[in-house]
C-alpha positions as CSV (number, residue, x, y, z in Angstrom):
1,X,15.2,-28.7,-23.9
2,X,15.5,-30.9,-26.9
3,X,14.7,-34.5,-26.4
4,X,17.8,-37.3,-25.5
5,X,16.6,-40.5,-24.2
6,X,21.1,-41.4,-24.0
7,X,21.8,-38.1,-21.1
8,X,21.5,-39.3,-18.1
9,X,19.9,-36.8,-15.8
10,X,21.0,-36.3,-11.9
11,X,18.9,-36.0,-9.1
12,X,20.1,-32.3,-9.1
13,X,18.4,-32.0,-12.3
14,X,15.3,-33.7,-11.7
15,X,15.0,-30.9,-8.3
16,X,15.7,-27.9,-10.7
17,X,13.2,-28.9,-13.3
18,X,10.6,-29.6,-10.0
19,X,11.6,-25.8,-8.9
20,X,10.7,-24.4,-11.7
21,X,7.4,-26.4,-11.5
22,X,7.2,-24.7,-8.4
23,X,8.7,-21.5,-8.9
24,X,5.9,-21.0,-11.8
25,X,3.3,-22.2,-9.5
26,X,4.1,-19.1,-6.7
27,X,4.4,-16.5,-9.2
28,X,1.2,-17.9,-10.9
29,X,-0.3,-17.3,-6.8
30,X,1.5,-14.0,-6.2
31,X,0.3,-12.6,-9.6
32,X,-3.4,-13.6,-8.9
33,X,-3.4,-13.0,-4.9
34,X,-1.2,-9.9,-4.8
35,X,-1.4,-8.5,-8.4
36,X,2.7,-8.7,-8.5
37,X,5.1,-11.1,-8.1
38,X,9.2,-11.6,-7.8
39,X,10.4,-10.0,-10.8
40,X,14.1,-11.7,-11.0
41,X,11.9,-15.2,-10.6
42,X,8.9,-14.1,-13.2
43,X,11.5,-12.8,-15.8
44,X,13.9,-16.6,-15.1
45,X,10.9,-18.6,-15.6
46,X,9.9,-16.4,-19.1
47,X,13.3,-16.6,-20.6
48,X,13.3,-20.6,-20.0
49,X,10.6,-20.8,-22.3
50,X,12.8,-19.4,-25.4
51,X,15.8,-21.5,-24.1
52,X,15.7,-24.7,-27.2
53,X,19.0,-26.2,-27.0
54,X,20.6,-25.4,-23.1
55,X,23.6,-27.0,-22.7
56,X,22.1,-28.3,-19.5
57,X,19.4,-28.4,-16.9
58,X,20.5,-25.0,-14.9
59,X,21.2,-22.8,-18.1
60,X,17.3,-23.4,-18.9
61,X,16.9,-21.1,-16.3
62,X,20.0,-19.0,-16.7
63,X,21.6,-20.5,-13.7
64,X,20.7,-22.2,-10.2
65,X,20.5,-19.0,-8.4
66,X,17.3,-18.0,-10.6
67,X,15.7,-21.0,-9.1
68,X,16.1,-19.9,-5.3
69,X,12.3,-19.4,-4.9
70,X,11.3,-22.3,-6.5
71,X,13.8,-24.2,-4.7
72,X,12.7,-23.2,-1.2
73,X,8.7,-23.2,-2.3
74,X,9.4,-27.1,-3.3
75,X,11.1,-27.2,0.6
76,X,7.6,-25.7,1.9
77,X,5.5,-27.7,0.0
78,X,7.0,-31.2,0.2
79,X,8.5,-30.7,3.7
80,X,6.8,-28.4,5.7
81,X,2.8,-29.4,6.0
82,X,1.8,-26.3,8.2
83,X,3.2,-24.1,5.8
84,X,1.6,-25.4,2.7
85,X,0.0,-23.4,0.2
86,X,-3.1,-25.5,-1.7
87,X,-3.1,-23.3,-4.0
88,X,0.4,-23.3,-4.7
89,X,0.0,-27.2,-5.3
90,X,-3.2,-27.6,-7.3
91,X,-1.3,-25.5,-9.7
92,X,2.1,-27.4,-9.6
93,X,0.1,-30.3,-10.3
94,X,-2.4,-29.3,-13.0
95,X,0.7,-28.0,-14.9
96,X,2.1,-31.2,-14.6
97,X,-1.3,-32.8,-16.3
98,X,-1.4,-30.0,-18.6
99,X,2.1,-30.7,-20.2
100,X,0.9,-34.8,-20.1
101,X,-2.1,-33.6,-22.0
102,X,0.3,-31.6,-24.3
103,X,2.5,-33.9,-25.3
104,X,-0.5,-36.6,-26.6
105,X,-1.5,-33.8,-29.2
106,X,2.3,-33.3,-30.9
107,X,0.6,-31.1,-33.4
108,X,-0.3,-28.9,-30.9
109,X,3.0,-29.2,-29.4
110,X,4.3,-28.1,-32.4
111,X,2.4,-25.1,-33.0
112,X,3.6,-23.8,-29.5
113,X,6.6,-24.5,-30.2
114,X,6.2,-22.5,-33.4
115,X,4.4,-19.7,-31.8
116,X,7.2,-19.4,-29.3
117,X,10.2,-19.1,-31.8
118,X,8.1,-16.6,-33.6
119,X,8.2,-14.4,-30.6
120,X,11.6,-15.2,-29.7
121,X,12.4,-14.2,-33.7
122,X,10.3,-10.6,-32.9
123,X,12.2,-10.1,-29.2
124,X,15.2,-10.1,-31.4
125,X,14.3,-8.1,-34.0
126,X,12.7,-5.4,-32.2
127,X,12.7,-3.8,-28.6
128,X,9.6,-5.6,-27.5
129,X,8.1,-3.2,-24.2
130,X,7.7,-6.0,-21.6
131,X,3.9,-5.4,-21.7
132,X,3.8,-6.4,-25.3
133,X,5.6,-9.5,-24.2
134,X,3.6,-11.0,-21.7
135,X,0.6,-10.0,-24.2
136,X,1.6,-12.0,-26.4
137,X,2.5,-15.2,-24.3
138,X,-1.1,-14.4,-23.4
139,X,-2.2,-15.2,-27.0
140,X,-0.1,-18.2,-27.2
141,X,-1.4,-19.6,-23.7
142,X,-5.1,-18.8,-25.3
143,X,-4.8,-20.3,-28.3
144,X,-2.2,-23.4,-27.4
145,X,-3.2,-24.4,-23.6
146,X,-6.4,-23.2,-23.1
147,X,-8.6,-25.6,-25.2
148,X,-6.8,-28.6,-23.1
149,X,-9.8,-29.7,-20.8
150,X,-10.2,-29.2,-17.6
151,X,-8.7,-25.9,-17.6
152,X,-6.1,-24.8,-15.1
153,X,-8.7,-22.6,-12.9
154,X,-6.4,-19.5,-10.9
155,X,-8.2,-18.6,-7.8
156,X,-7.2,-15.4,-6.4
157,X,-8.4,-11.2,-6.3
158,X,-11.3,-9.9,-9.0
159,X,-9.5,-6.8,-9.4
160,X,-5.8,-8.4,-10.0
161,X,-7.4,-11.2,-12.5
162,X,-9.8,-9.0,-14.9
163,X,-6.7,-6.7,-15.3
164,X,-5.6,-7.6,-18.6
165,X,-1.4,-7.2,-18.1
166,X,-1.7,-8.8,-14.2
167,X,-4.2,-11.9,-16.1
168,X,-0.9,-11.9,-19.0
169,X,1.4,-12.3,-16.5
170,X,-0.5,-15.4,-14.7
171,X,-1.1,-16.8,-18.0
172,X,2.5,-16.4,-18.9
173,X,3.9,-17.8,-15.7
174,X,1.3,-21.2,-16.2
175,X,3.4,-21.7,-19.5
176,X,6.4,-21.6,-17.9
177,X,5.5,-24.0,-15.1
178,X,4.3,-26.1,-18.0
179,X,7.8,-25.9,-19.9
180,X,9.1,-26.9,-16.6
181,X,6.9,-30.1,-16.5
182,X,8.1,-30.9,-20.0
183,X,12.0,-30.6,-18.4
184,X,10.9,-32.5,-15.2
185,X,9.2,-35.2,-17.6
186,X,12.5,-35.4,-19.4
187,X,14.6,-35.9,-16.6
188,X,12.6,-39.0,-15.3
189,X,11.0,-37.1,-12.9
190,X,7.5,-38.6,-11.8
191,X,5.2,-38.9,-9.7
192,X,7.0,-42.4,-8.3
193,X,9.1,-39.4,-7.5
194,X,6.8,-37.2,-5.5
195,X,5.8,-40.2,-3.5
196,X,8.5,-42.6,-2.8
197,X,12.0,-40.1,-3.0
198,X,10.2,-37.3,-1.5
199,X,13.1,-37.0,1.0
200,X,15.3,-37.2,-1.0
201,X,14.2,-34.5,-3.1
202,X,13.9,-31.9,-0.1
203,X,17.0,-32.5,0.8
204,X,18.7,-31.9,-2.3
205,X,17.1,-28.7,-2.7
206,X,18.5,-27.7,0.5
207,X,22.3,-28.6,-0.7
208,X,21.3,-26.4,-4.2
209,X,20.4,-23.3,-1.6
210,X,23.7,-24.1,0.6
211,X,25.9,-23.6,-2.6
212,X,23.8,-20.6,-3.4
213,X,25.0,-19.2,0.2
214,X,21.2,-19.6,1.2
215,X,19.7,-20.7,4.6
């Protein structure tokens, strides 16, 4: 989303952009644990990345509904302590460093941002295969994300990682989860957050699944 210090952001808002923190962060441990992931959530999270000027929080991800598993994985994680996945939340919070590491290099930004609206340009022009897609997130991850030290390190199955569309995939659901940090950011979401509203923000993701008809 383009910047606007006047908008005020909701808590509402602040939970979606933590979901798709989140949301990012279980595809990125499906992908490398199971060598597949939700596809509905994996394509949401993609498409955010190409969404520049939404006309709010939800249409980032093409609607609250495309944010059910990121919704009920930021339940699990911030709610449910038996259930937690470490994984799951070293990589929620690396992206979260990542996109504060991002943001102090606006050149870099910049060229990301570039890279992505070139792709988006191609998607348009021509029927992309999907495989050519996430390949070439891949090269923007590579050549944007992966210099930033310490690197995000994805723990998960030999034979799913060294398969180069499954390691695309990962590589392409990190960037999302680091576009999400960038919303969440932007929202005055922080880590005061995380710590002190906690609570709060668990139980407004539970009123987002009610009005999704979810239990």
């Amino acid at each position: 989303m383009s910047s606007n210090k006047n908008k005020r952001y909701s808590d509402s808002d602040r939970v979606l952009a933590l979901a798709g923190i989140f949301q990012a962060a279980r595809l990125t441990w499906q992908l490398a644990r199971k060598g597949m992931a939700d596809a509905q959530a994996l394509d949401a999270s993609v498409a955010s990345l190409f969404q520049t000027s939404p006309a709010d929080v939800p249409a980032v991800f093409g609607g609250v509904e495309n944010l059910e598993m990121g919704l009920r994985c930021l339940i699990t994680q911030l709610d449910q302590p038996t259930e937690r996945n470490a994984e799951i939340t070293q990589y929620a919070i690396s992206m979260i460093q990542h996109e504060r590491r991002l943001a102090r290099q606006p050149e870099r930004l910049a060229r990301m941002g570039q890279d992505l609206q070139d792709l988006a340009d191609r998607m348009a022009a021509y029927e992309l295969p999907e495989k050519s897609r996430y390949a070439q997130l891949d090269e923007i991850y590579s050549r944007n994300i992966s210099p930033l030290s310490p690197r995000i390190m994805v723990k998960g199955e030999p034979l799913h990682l060294q398969n180069p569309d499954t390691s695309a995939r990962v590589r392409s659901a990190l960037l999302a989860g680091i576009r999400a940090a960038h919303l969440w950011r932007q929202c005055d979401g922080s880590r005061w957050h995380l710590m002190l509203k906690r609570r709060q923000l668990v139980e407004t993701a539970r009123q987002l699944l009610k009005g999704l008809g979810s239990h």
